[in-house]
Residue frames as a rotation matrix with the C-alpha (Angstrom) as fourth column:
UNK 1
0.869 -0.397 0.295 -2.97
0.175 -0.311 -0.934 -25.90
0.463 0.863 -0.201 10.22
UNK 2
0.181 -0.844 -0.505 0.95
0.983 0.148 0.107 -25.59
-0.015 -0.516 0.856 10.99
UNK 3
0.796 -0.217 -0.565 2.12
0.023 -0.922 0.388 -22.23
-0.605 -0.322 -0.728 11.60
UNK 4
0.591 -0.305 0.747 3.65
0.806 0.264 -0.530 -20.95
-0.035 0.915 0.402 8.41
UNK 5
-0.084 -0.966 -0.243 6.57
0.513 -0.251 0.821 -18.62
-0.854 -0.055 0.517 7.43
UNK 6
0.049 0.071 0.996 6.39
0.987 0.152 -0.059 -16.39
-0.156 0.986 -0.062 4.45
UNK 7
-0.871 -0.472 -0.138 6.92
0.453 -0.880 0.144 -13.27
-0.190 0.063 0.980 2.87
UNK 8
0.078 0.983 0.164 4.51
0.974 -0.040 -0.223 -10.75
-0.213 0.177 -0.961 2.51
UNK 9
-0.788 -0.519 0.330 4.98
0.612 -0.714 0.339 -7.90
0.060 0.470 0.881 -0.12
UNK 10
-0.132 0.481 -0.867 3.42
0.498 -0.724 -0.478 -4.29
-0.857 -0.494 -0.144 -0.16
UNK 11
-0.473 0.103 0.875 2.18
0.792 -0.384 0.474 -2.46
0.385 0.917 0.100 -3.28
UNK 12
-0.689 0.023 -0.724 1.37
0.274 -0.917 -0.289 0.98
-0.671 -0.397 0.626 -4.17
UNK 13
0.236 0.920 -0.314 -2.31
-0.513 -0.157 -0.844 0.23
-0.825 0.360 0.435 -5.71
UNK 14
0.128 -0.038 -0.991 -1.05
-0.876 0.464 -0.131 -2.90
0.465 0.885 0.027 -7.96
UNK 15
-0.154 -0.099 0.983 -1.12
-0.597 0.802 -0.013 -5.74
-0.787 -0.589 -0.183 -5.81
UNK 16
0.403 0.639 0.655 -3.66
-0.153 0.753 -0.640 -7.42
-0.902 0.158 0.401 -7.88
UNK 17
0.728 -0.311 -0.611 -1.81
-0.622 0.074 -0.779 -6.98
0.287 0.948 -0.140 -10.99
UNK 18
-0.066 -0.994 -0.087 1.33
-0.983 0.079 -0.165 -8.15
0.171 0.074 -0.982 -9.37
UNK 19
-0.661 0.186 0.727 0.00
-0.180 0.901 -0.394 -11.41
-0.728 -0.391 -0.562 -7.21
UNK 20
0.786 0.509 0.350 -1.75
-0.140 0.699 -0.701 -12.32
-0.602 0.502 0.621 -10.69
UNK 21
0.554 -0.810 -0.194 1.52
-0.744 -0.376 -0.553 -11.78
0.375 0.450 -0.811 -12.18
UNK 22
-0.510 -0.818 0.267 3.25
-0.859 0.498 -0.115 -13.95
-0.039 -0.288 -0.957 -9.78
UNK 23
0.728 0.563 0.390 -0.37
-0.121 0.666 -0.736 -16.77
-0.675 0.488 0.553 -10.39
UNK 24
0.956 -0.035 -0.291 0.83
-0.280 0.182 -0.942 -16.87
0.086 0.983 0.164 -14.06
UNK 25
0.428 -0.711 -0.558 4.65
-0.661 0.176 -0.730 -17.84
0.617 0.681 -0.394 -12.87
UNK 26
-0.857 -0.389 0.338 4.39
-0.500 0.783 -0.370 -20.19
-0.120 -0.486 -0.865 -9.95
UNK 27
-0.343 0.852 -0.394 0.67
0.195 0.475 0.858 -21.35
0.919 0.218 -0.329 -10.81
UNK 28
-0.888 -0.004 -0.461 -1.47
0.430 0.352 -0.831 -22.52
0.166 -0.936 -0.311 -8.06
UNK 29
0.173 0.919 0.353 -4.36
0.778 -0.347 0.523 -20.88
0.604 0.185 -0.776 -6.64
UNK 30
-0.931 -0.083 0.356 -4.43
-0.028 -0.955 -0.296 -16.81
0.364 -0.286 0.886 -5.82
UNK 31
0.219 0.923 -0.316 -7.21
0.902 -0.067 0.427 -15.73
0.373 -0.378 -0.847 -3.26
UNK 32
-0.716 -0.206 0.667 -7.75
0.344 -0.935 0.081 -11.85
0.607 0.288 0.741 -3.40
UNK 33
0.396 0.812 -0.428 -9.96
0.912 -0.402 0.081 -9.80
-0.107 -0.422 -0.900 -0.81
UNK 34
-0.374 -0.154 0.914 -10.37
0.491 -0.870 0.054 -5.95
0.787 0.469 0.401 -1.45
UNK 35
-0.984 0.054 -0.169 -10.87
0.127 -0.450 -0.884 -3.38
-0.123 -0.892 0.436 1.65
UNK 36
-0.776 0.609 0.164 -14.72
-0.620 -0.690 -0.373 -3.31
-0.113 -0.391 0.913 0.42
UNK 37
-0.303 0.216 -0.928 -15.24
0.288 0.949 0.127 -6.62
0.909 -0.229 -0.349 1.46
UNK 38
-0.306 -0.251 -0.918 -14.39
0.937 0.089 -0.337 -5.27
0.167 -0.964 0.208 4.40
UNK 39
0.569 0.798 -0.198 -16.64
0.822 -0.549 0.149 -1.96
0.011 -0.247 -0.969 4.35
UNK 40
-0.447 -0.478 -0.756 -14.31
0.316 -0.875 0.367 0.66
-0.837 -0.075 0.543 2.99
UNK 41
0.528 0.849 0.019 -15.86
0.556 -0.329 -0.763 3.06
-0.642 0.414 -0.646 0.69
UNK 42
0.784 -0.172 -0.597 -14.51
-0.300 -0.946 -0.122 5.28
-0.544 0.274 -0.793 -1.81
UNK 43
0.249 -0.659 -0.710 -11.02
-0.871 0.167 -0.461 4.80
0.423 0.733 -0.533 -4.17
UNK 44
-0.359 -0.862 0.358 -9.67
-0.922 0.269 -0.278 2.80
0.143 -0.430 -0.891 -2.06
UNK 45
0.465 0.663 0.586 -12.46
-0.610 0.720 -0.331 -0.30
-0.642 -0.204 0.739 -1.88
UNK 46
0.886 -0.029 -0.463 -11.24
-0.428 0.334 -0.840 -1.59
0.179 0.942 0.283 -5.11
UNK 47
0.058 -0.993 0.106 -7.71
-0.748 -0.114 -0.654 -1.88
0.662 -0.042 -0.749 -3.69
UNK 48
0.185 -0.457 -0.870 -6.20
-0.194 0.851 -0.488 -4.86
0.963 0.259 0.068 -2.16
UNK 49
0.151 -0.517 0.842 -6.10
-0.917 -0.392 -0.076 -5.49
0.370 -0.761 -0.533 1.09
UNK 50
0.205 -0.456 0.866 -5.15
-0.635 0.611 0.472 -9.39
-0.745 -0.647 -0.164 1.55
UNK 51
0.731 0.318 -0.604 -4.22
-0.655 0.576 -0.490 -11.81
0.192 0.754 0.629 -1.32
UNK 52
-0.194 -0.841 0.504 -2.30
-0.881 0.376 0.288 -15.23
-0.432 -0.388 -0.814 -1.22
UNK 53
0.397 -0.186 -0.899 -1.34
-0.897 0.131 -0.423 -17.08
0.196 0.974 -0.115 -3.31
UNK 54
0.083 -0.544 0.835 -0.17
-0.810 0.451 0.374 -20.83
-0.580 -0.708 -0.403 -2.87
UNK 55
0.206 -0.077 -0.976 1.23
-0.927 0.303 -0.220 -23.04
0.313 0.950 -0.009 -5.30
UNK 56
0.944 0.174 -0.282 1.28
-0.147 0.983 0.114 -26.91
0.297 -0.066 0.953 -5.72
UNK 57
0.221 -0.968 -0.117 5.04
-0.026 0.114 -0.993 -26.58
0.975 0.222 0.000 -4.97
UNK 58
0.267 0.015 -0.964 4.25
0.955 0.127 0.266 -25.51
0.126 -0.992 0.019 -1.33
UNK 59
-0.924 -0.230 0.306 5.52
0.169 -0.962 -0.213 -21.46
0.343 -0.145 0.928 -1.78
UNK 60
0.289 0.957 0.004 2.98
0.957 -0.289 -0.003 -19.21
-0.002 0.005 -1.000 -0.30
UNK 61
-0.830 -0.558 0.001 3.14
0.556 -0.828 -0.075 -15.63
0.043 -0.062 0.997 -0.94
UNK 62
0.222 0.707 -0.672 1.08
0.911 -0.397 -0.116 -12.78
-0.349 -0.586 -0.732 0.56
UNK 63
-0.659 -0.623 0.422 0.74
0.732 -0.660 0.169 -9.33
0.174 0.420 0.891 -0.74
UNK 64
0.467 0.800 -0.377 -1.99
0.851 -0.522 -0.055 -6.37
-0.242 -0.295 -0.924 -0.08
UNK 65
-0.078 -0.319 0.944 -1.85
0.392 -0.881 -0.266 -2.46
0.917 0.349 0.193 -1.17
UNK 66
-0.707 -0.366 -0.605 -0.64
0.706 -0.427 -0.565 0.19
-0.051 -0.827 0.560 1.22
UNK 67
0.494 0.863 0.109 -3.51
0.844 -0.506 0.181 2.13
0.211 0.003 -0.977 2.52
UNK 68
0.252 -0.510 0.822 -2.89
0.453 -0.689 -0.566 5.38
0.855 0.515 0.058 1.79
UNK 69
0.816 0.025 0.578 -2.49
-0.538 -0.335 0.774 6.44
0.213 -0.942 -0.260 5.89
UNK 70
0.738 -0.534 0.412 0.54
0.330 0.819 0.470 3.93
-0.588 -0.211 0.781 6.00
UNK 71
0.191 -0.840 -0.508 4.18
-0.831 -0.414 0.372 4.42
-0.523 0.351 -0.777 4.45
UNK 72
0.953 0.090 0.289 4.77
0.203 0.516 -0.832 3.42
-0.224 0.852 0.474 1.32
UNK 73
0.214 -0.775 -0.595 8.88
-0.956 -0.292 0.036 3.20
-0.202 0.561 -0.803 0.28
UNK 74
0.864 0.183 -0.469 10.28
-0.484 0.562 -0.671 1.28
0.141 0.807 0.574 -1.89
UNK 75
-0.170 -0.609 -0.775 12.84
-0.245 0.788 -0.565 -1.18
0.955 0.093 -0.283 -0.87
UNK 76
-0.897 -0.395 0.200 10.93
-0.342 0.330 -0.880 -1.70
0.282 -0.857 -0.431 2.14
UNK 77
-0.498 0.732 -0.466 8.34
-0.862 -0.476 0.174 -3.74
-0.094 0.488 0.868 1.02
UNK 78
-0.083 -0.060 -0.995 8.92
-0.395 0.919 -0.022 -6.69
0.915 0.391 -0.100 2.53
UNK 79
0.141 0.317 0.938 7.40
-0.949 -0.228 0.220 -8.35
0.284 -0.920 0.269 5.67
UNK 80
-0.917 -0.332 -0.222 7.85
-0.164 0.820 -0.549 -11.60
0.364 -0.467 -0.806 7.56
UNK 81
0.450 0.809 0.378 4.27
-0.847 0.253 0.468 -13.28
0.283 -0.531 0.799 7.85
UNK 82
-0.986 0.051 -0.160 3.90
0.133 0.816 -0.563 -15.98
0.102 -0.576 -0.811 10.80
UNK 83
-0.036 0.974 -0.223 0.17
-0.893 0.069 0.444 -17.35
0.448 0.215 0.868 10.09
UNK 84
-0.557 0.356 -0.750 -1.66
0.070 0.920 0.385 -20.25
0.828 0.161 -0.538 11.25
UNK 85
-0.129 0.934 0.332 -3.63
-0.358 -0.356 0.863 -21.71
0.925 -0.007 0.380 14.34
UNK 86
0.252 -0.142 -0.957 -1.80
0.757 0.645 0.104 -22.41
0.603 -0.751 0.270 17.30
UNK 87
0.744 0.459 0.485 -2.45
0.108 -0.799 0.591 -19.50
0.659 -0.388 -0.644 19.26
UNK 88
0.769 -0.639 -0.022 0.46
-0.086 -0.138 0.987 -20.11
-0.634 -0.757 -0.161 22.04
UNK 89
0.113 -0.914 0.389 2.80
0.835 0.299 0.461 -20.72
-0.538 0.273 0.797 19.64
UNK 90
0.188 -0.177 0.966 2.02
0.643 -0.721 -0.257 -17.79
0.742 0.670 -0.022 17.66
UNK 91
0.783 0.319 0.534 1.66
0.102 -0.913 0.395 -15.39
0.613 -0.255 -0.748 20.60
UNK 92
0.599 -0.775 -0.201 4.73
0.501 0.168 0.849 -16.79
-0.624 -0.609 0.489 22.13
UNK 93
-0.090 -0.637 0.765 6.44
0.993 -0.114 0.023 -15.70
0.073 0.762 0.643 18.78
UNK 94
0.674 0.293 0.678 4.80
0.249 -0.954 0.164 -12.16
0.696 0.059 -0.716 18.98
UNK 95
0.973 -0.208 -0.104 6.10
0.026 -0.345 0.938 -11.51
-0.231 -0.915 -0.330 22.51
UNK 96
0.103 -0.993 -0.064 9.62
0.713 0.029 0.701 -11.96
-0.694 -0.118 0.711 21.33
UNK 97
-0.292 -0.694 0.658 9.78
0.956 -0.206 0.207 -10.63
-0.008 0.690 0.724 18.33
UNK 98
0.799 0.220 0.560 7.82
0.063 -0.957 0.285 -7.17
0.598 -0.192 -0.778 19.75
UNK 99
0.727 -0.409 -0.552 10.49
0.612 0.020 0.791 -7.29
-0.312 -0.912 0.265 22.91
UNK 100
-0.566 -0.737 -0.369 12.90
0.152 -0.534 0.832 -4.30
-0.810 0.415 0.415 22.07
UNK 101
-0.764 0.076 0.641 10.65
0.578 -0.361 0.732 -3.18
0.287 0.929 0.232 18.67
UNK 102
-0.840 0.523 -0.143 8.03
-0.519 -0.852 -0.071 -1.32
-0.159 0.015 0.987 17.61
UNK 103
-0.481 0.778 0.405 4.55
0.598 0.628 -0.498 -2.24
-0.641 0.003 -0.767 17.66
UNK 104
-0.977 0.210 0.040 2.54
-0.094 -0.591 0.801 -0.92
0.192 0.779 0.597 14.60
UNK 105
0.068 0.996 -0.060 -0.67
-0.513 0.087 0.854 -2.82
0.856 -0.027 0.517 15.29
UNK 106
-0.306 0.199 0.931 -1.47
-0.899 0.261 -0.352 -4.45
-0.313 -0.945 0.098 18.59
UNK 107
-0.852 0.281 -0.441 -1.97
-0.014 0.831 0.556 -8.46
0.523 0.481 -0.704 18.57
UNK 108
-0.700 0.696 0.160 -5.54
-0.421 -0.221 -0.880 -8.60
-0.577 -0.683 0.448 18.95
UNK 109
0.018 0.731 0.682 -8.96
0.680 0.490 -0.544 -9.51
-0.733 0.474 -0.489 17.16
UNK 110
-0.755 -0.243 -0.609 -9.79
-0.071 -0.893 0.444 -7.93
-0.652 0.379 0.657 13.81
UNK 111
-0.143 0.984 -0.104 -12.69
-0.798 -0.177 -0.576 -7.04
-0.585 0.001 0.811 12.16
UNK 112
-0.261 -0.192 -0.946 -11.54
-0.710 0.702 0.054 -10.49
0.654 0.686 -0.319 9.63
UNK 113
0.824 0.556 0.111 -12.35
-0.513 0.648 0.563 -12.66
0.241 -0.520 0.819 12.79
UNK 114
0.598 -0.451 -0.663 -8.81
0.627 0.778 0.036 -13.34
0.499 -0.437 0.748 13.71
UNK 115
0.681 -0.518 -0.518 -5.90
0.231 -0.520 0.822 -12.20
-0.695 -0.680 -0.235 15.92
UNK 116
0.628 -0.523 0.576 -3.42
0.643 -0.068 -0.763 -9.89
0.438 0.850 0.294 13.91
UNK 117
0.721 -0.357 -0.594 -0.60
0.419 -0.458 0.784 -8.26
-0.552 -0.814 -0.180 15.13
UNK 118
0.751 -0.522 0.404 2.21
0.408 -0.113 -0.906 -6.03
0.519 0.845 0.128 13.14
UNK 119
0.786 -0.559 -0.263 5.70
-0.287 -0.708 0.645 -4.43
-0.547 -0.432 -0.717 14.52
UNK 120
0.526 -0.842 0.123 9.47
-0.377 -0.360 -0.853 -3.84
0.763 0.402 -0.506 13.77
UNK 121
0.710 -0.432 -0.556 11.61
0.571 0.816 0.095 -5.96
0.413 -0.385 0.825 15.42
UNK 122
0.772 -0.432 -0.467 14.97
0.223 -0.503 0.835 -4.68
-0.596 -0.748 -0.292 17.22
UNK 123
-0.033 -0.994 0.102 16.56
0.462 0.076 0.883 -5.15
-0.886 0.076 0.457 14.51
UNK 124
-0.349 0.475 -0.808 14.13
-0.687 -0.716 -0.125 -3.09
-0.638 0.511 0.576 12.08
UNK 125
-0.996 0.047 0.072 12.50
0.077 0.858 0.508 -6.16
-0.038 0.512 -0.858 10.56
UNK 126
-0.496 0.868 0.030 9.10
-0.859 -0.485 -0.167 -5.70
-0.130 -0.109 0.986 9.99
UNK 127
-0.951 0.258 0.172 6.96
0.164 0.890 -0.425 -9.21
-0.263 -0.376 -0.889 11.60
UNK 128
-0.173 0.985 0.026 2.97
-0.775 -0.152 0.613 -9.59
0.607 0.086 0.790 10.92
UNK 129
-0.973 0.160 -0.164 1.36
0.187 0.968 -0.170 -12.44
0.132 -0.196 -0.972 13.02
UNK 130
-0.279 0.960 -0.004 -2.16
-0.879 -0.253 0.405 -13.93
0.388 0.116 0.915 12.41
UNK 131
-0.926 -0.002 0.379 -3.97
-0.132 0.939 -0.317 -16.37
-0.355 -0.343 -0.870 14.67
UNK 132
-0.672 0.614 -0.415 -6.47
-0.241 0.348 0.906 -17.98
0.701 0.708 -0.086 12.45
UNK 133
-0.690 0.325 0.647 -9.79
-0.720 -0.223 -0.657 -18.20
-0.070 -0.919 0.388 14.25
UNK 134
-0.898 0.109 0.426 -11.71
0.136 0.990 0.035 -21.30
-0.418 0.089 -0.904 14.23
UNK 135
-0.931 0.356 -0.083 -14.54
-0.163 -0.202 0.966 -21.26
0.327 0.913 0.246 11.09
UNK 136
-0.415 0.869 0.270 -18.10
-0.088 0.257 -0.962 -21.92
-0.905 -0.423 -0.031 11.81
C-alpha cells in the first residue's frame, strides 16, 4: 500500500453519526471500529474509536471520538494522518515531524497490531502516523 495523506477529524461522542453523514455525501465504503472491539468497557465501548471512510473518487477520511482522558476543543479537531506500509518511510517522516514538537503517543506497536505514533509538530500541527502491520 502507498503511504497516504489525509485528514483525520475528532468528535465529541458523534463520530459515527458524522462519518455516516459524510458516507451519504461522498459515497464509498465507511469502516467503523468502536473501543469495545478493542476491550473497553462501560459508556465509552459504544463510542468510536477508528472509522474511514474511502470513496470511489480516491478521498479518504478518518475520524474517531475523543476519549474522554484526551482534550476535546473545538476548532482543533483536525489531524494530519500519514498511514500505510513502508515502515522507513513512515518512521523517517515521524522523526522529523516529532524534531522540535511534542510527542503525545510514542511511535510504537499497539494493541491494533500496528505501529502508531501521535505529536504536535513545531509548528503546533497535530501529525498521527500508522505503520500497517503485515496481515496473517
Amino acid at each position: 500500500m502507498p503511504t497516504r495523506l489525509n485528514p483525520y477529524l475528532s468528535f465529541n461522542g458523534n463520530a459515527r453519526e458524522a462519518m455516516e453523514f459524510y458516507q451519504r455525501v461522498f459515497g464509498g465504503m465507511l469502516t467503523v471500529n468502536t473501543f469495545g472491539e478493542f476491550g473497553t468497557e462501560g459508556a465509552q465501548a459504544d463510542q468510536v474509536m477508528h472509522a474511514m471512510l474511502e470513496t470511489d473518487s480516491g478521498f479518504t477520511l478518518m475520524g474517531s471520538d475523543v476519549p474522554p482522558e484526551m482534550d476535546y476543543t473545538p476548532g482543533n479537531t483536525i489531524t494530519v494522518s500519514l498511514s500505510g506500509d513502508d515502515g522507513d518511510e513512515l518512521r523517517g517522516y515521524w522523526t522529523a515531524l516529532s524534531d522540535g514538537g511534542i510527542v503525545a503517543v510514542p511511535l510504537e506497536p499497539q494493541m491494533w497490531g500496528d505501529e502508531f505514533g501521535a505529536c504536535v509538530d513545531r509548528f503546533g500541527i497535530s501529525w498521527m502516523v500508522n505503520i500497517s502491520s503485515p496481515r496473517t
